[in-house]
N, CA, C and O atoms as CSV, one atom per row, in Angstrom:
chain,resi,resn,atom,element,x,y,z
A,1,UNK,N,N,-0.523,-17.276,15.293
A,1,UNK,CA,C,0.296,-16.530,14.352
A,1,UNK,C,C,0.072,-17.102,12.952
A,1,UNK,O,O,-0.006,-18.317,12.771
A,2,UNK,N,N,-0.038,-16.146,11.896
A,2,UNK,CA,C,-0.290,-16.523,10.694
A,2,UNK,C,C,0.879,-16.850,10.292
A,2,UNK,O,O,1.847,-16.154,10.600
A,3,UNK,N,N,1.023,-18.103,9.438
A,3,UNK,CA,C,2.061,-18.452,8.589
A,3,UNK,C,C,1.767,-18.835,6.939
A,3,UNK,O,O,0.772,-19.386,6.469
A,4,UNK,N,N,2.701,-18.462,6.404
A,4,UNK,CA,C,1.763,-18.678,5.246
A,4,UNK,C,C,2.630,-19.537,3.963
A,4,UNK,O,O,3.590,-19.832,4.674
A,5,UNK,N,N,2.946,-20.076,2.762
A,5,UNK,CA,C,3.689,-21.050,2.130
A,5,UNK,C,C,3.417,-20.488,0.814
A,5,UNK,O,O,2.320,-20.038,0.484
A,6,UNK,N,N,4.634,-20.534,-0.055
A,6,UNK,CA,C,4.858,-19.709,-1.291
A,6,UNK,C,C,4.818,-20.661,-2.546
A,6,UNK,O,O,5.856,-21.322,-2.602
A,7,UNK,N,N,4.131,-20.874,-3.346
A,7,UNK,CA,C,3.794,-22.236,-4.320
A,7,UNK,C,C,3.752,-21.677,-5.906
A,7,UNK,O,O,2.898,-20.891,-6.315
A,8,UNK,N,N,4.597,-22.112,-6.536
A,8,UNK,CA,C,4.775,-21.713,-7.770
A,8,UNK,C,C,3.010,-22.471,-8.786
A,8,UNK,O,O,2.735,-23.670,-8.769
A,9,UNK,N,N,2.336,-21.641,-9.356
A,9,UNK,CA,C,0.956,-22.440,-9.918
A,9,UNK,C,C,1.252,-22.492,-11.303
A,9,UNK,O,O,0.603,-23.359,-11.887
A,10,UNK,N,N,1.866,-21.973,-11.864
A,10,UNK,CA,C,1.894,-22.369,-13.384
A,10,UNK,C,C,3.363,-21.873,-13.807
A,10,UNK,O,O,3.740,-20.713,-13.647
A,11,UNK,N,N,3.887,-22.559,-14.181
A,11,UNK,CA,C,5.441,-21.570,-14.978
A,11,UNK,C,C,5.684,-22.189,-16.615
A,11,UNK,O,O,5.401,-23.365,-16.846
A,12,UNK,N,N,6.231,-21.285,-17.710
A,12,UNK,CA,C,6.284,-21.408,-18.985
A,12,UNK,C,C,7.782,-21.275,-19.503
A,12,UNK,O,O,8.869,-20.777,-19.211
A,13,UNK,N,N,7.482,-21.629,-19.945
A,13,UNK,CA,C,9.451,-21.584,-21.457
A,13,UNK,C,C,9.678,-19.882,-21.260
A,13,UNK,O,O,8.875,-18.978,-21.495
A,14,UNK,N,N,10.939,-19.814,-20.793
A,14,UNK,CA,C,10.965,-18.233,-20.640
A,14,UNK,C,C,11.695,-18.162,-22.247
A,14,UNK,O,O,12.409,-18.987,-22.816
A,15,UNK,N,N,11.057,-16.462,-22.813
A,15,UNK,CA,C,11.588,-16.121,-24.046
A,15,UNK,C,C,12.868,-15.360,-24.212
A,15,UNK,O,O,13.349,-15.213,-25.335
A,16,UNK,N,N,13.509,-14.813,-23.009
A,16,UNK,CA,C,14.335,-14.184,-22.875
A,16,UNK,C,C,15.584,-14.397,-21.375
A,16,UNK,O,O,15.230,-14.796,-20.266
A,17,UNK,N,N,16.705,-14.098,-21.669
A,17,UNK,CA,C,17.366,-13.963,-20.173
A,17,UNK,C,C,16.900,-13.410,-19.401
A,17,UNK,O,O,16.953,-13.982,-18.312
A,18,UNK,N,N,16.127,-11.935,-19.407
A,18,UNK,CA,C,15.658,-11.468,-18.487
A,18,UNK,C,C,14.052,-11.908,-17.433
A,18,UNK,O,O,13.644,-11.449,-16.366
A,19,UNK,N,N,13.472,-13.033,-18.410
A,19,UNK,CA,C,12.393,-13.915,-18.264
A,19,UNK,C,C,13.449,-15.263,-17.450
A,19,UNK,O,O,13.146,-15.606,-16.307
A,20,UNK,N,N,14.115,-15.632,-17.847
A,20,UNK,CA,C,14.840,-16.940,-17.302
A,20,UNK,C,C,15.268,-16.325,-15.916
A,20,UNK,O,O,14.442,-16.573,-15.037
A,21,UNK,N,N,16.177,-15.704,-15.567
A,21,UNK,CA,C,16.983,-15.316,-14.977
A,21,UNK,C,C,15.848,-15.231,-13.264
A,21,UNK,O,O,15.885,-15.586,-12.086
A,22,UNK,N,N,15.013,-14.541,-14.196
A,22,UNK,CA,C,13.778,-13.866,-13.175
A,22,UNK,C,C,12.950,-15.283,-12.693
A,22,UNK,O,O,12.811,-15.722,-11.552
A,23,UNK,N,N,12.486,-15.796,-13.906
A,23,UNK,CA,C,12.030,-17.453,-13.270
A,23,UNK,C,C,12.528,-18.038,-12.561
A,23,UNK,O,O,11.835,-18.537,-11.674
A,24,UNK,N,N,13.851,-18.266,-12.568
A,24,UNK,CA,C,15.095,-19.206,-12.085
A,24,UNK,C,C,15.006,-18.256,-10.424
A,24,UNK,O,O,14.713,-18.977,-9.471
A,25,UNK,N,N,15.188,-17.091,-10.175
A,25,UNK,CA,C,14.999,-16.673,-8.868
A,25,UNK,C,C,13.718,-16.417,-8.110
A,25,UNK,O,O,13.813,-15.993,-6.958
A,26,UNK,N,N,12.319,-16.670,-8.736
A,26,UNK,CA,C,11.138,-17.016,-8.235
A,26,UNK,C,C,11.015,-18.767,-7.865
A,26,UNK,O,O,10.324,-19.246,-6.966
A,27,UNK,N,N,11.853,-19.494,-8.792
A,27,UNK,CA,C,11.489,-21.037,-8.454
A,27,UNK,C,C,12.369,-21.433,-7.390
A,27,UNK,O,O,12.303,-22.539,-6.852
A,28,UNK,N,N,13.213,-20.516,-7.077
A,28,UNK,CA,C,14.686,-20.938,-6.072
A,28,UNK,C,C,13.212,-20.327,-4.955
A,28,UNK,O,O,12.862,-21.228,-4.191
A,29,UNK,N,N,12.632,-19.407,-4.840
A,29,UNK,CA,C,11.570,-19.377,-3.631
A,29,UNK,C,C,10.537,-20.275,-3.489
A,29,UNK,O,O,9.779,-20.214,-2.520
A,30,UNK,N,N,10.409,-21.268,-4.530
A,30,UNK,CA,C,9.081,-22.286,-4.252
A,30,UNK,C,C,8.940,-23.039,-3.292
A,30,UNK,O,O,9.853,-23.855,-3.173
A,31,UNK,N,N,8.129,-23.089,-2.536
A,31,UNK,CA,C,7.949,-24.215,-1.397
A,31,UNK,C,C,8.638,-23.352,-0.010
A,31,UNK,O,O,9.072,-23.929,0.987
A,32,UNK,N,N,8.627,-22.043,-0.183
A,32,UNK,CA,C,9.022,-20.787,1.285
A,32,UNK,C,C,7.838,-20.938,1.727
A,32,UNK,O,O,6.765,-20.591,1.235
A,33,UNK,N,N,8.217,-21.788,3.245
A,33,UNK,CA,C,7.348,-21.047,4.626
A,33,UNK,C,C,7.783,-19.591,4.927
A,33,UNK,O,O,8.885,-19.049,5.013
A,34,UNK,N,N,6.601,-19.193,5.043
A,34,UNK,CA,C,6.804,-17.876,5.468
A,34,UNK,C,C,6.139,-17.341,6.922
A,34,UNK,O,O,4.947,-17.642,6.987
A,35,UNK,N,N,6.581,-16.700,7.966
A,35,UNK,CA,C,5.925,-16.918,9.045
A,35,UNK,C,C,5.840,-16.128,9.906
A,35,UNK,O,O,6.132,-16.167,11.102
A,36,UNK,N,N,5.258,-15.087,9.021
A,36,UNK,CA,C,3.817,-13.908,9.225
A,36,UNK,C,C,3.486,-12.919,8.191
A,36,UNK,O,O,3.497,-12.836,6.963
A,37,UNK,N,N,3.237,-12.322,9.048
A,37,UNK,CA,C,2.681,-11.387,7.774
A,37,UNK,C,C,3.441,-9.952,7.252
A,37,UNK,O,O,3.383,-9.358,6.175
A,38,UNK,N,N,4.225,-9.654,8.591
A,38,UNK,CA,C,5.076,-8.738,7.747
A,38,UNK,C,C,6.363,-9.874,7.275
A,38,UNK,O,O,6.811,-9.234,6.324
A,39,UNK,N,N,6.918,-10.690,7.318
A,39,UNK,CA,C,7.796,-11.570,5.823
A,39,UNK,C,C,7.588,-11.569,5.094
A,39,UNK,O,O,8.325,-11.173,4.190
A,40,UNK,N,N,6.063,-12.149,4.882
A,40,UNK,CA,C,5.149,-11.937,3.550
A,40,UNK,C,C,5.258,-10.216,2.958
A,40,UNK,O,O,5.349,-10.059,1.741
A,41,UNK,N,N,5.241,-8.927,3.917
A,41,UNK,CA,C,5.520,-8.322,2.868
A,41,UNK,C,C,6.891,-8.027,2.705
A,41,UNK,O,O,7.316,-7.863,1.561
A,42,UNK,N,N,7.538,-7.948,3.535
A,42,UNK,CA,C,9.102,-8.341,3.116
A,42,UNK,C,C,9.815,-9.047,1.699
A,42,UNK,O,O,10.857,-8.614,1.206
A,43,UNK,N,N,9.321,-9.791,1.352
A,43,UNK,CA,C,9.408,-10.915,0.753
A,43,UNK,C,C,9.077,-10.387,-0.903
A,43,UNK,O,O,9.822,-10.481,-1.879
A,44,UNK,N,N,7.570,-9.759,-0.810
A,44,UNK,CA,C,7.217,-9.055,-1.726
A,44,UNK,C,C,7.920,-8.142,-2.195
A,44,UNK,O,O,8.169,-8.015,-3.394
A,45,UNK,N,N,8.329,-7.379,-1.261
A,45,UNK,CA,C,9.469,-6.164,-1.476
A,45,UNK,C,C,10.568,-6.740,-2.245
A,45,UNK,O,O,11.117,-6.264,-3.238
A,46,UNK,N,N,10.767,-7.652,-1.738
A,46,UNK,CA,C,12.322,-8.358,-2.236
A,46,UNK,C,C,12.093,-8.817,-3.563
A,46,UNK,O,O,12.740,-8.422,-4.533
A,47,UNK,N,N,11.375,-9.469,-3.596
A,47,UNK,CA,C,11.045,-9.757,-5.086
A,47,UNK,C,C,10.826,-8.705,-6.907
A,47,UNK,O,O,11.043,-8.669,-8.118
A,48,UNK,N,N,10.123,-7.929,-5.467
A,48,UNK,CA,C,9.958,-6.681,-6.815
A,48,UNK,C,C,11.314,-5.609,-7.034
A,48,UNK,O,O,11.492,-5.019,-8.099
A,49,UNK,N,N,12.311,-5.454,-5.736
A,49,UNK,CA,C,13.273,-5.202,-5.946
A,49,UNK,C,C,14.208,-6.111,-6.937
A,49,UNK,O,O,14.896,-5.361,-7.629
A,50,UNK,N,N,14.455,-7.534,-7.228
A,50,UNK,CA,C,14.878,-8.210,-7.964
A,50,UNK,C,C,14.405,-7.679,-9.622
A,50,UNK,O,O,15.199,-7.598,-10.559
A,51,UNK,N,N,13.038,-7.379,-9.688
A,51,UNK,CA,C,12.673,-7.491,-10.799
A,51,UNK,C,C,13.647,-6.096,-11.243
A,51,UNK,O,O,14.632,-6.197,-11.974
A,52,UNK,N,N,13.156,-4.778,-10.643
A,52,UNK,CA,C,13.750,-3.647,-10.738
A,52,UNK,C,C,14.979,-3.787,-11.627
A,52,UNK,O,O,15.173,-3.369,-12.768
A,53,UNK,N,N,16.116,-4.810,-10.422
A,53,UNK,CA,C,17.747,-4.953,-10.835
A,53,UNK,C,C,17.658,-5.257,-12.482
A,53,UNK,O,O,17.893,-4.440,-13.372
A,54,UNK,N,N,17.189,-6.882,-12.668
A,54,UNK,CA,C,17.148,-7.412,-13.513
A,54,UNK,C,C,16.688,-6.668,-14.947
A,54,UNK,O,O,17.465,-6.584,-15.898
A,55,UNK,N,N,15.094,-6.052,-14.977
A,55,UNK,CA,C,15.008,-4.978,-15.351
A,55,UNK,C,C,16.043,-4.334,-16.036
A,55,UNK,O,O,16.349,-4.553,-17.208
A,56,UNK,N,N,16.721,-3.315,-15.073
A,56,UNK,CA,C,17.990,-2.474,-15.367
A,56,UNK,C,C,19.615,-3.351,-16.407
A,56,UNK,O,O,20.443,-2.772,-17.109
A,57,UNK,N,N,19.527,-4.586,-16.136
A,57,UNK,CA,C,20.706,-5.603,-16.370
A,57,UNK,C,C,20.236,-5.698,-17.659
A,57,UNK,O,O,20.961,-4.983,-18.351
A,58,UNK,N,N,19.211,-6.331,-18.464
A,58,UNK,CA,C,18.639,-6.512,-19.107
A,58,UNK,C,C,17.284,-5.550,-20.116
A,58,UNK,O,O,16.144,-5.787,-20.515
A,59,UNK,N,N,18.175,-4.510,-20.173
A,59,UNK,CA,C,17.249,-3.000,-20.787
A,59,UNK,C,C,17.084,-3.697,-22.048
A,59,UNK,O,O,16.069,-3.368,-22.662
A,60,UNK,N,N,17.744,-4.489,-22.540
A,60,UNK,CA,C,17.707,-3.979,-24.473
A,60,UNK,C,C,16.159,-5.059,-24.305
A,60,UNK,O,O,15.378,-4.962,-25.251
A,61,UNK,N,N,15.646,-6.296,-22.839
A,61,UNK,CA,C,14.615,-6.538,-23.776
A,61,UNK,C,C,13.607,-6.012,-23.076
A,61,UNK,O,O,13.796,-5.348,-22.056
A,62,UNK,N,N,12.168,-6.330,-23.690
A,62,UNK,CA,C,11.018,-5.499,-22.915
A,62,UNK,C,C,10.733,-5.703,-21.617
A,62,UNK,O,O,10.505,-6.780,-21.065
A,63,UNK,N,N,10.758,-4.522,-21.110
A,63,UNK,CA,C,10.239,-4.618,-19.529
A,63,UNK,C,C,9.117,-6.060,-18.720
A,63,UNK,O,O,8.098,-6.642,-19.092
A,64,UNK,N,N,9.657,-6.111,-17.972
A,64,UNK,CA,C,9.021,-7.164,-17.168
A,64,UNK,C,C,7.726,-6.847,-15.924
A,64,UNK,O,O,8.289,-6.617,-14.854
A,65,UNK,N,N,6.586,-6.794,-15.820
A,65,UNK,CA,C,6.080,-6.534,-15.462
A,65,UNK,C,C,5.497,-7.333,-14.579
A,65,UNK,O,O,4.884,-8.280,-15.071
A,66,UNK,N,N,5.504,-7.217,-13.152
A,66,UNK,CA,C,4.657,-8.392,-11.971
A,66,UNK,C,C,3.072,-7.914,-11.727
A,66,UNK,O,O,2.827,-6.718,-11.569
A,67,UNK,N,N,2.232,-8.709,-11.711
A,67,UNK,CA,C,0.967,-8.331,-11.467
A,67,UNK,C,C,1.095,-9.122,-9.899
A,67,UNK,O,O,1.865,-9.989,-9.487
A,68,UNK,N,N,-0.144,-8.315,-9.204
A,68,UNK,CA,C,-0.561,-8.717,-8.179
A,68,UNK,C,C,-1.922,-9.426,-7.915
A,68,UNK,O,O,-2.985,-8.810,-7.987
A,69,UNK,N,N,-1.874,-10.220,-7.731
A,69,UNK,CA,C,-3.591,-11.155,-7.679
A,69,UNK,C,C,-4.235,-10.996,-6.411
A,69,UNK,O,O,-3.551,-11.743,-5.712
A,70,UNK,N,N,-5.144,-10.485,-5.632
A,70,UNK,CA,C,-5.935,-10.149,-4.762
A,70,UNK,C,C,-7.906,-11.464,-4.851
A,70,UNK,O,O,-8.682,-11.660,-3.916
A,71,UNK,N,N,-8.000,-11.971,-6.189
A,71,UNK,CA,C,-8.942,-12.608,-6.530
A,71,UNK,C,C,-9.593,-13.631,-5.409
A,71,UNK,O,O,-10.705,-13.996,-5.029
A,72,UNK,N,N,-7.923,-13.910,-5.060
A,72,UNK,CA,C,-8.076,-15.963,-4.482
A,72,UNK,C,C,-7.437,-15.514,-3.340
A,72,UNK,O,O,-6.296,-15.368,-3.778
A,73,UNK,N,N,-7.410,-15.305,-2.573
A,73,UNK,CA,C,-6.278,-15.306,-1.770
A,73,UNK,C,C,-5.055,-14.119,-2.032
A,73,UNK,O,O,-5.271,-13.046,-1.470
A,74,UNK,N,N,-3.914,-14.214,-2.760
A,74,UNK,CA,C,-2.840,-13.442,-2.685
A,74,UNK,C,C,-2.168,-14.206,-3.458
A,74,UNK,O,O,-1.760,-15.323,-3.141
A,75,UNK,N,N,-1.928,-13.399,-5.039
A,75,UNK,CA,C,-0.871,-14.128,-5.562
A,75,UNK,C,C,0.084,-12.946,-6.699
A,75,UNK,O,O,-0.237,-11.802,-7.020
A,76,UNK,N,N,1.108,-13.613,-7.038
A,76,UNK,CA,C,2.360,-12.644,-7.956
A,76,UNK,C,C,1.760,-13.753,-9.719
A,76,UNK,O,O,1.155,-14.811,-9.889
A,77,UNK,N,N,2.237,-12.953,-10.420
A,77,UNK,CA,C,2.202,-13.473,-11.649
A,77,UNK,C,C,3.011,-12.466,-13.080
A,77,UNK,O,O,2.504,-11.368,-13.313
A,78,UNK,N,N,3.812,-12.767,-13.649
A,78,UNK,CA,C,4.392,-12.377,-14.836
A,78,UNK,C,C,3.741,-12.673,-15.920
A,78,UNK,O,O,4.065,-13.739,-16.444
A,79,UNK,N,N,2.928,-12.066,-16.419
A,79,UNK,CA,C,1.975,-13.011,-17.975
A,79,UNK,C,C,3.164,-13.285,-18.851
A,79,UNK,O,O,4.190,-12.680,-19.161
A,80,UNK,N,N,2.597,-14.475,-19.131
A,80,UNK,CA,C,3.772,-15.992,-20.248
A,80,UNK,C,C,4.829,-15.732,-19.297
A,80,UNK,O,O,5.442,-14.746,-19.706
A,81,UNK,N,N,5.311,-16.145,-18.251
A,81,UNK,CA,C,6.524,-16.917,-17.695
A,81,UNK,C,C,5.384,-17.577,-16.386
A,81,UNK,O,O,4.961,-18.727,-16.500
A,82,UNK,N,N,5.166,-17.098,-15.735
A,82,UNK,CA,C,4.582,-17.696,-14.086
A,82,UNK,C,C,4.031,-17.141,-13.377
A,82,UNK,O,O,4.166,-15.928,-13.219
A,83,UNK,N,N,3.004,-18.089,-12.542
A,83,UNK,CA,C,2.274,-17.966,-11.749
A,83,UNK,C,C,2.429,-18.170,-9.783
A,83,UNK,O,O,2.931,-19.208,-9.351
A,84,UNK,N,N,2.073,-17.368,-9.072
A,84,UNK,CA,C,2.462,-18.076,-7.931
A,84,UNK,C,C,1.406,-17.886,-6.644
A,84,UNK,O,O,0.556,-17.017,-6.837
A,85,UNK,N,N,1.363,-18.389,-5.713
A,85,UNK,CA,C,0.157,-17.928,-5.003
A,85,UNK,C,C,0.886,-18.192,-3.508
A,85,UNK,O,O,1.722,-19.062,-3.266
A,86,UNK,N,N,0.354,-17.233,-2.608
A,86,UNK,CA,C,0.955,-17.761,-1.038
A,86,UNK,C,C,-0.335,-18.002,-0.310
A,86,UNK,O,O,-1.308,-17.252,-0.226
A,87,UNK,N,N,-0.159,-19.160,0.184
A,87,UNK,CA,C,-1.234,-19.855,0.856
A,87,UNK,C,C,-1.260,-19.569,1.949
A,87,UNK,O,O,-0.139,-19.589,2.456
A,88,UNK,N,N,-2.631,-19.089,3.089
A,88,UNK,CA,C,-2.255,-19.178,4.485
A,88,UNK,C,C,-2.274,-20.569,4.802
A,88,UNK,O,O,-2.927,-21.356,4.117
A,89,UNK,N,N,-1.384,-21.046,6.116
A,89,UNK,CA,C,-1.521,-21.979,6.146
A,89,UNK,C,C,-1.859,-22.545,7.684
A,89,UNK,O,O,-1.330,-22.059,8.683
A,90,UNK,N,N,-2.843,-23.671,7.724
A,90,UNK,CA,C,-3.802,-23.622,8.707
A,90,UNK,C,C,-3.106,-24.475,10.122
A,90,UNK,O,O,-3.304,-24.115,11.282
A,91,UNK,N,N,-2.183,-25.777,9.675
A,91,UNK,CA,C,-1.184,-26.186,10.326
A,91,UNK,C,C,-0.053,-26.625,9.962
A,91,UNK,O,O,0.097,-26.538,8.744
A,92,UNK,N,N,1.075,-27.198,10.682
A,92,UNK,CA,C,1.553,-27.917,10.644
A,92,UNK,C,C,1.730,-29.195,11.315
A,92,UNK,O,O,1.367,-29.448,12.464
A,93,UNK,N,N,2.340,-30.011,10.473
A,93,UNK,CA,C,2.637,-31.257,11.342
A,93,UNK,C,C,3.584,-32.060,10.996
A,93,UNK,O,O,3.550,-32.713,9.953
A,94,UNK,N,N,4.825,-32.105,12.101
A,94,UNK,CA,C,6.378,-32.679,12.140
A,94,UNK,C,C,5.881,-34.179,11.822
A,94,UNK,O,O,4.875,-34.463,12.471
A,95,UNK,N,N,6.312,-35.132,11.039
A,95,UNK,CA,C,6.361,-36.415,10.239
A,95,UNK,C,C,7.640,-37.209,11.223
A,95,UNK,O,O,8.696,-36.709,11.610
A,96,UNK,N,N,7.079,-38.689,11.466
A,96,UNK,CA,C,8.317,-39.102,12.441
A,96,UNK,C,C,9.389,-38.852,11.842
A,96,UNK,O,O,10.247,-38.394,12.597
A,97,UNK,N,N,9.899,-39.039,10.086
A,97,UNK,CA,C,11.402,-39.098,9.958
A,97,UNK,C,C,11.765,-37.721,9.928
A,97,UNK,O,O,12.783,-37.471,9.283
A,98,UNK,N,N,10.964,-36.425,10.665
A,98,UNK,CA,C,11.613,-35.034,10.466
A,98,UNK,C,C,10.986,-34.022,9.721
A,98,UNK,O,O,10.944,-32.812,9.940
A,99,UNK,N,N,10.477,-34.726,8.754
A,99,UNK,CA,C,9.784,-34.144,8.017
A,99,UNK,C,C,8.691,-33.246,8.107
A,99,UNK,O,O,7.630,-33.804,8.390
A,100,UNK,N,N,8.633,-31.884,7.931
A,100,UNK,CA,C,7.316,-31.049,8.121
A,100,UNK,C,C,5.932,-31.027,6.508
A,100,UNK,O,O,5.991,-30.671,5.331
A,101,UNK,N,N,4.907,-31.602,7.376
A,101,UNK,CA,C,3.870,-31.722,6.554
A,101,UNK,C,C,3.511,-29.815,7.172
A,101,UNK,O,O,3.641,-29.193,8.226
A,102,UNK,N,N,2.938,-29.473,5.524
A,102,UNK,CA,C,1.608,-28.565,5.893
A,102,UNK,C,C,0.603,-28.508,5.400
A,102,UNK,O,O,0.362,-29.033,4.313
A,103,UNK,N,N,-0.040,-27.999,5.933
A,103,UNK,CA,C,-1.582,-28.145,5.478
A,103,UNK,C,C,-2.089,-26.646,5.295
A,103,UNK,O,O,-2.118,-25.723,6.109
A,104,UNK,N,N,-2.569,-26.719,3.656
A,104,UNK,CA,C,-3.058,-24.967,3.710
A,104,UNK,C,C,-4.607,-24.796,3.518
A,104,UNK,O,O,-5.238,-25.711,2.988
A,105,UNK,N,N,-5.035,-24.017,3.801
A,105,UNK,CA,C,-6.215,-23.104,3.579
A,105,UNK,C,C,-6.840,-23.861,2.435
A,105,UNK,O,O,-7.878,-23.449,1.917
């Protein structure tokens, strides 16, 4: 079963609430196992539904726009706020004190 891990790659000084607000609920997802492939698009959904809301909350500033990255792998990105990429990931491995190591792609 594919599992895959959600990793924030670059994030910037947001210029607006509707840039913060939106950062602040992409970085609350950093470091999501995710574990398969329809979550992964689940997940996507959810996200772009967020933007939608926020969007709407925040009309007076300019629209927020998510790109989709297909290049590397699979990744989300907002130009000037953040970057993010979901890794497949190849294992895991439980650490004696509990801890889950993973290892990606």
């Amino acid at each position: 079963m594919e599992q895959y891990f959600f990793k924030i790659t670059a994030s910037y000084t947001s210029k607006n609430r509707l840039l913060e607000e939106f950062s602040n609920y992409i970085h609350s997802l950093d470091g999501t196992l995710i574990k398969d492939q329809e979550s992964l698009a689940v997940l996507v959904k959810l996200i772009k539904l967020k933007l939608v809301t926020l969007n709407r909350t925040y009309s007076r500033c300019k629209p927020v726009h998510l790109s989709e990255n297909r290049y590397a792998g699979y990744g989300l990105s907002v130009d000037g706020s953040w970057s993010a990429s979901f890794y497949e990931v190849e294992r895991l491995v439980e650490m004696e004190d509990g801890f889950l190591q993973t290892f990606i792609k």
